[in-house]
C-alpha positions in Angstrom: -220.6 -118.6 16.7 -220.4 -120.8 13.8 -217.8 -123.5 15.3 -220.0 -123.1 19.0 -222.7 -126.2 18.5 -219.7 -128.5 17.2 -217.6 -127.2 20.4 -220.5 -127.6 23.2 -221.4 -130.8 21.5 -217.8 -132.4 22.1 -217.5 -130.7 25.5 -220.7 -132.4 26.5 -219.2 -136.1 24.7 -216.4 -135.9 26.3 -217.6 -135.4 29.7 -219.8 -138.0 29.2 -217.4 -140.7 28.2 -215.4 -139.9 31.7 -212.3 -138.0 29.8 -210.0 -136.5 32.3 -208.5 -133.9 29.4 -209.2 -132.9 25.7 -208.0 -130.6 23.1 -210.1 -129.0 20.7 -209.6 -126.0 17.6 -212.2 -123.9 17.0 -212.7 -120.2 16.0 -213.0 -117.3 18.4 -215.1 -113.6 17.2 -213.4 -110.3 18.9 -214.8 -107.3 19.7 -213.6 -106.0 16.5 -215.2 -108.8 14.7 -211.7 -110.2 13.8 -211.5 -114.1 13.5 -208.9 -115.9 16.1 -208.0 -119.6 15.5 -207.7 -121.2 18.9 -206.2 -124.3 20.1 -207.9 -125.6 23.8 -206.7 -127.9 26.1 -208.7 -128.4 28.9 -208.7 -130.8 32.0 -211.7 -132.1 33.9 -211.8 -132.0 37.5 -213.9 -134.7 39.3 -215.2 -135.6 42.8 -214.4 -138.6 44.0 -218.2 -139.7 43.4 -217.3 -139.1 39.3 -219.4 -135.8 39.2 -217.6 -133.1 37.1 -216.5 -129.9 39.8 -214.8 -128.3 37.2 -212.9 -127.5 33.8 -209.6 -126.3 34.0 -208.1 -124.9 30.3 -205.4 -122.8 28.1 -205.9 -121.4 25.0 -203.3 -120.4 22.3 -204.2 -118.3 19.8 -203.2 -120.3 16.6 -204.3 -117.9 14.0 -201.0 -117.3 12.0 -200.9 -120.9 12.1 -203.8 -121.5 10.5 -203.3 -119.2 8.3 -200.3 -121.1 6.9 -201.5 -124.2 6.8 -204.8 -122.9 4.1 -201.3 -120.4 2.2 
């Protein structure tokens, strides 16, 4: 919840500025309340008019990674 306003904000920029893909790193809450570091890498798919029909994505969980990089 904490990374979600930073997240939808470049979401929303990036669409805006006509990106066909991005990557972004943010945190994920479980279930369980456990912390997941994830990396995204999503495409957008357009019309031909420019209008956004969809976002196609992966995420990786990065956690141990992360976890790493702050050892």
């Amino acid at each position: 919840p904490d990374d979600f306003p930073r997240v939808a904000e470049e979401v929303t920029r990036y669409t805006a500025e006509g990106r066909c893909e991005y990557v972004q790193e943010y945190r994920l809450l479980t279930a369980e309340k456990q912390v997941l570091w994830v990396v995204d890498r999503s495409k957008v798919l357009r019309a031909g008019d420019g209008e956004v029909e969809f976002y196609d994505g992966v995420i990786t969980d990065i956690t141990e990674r992360k976890r790493q990089e702050q050892e």
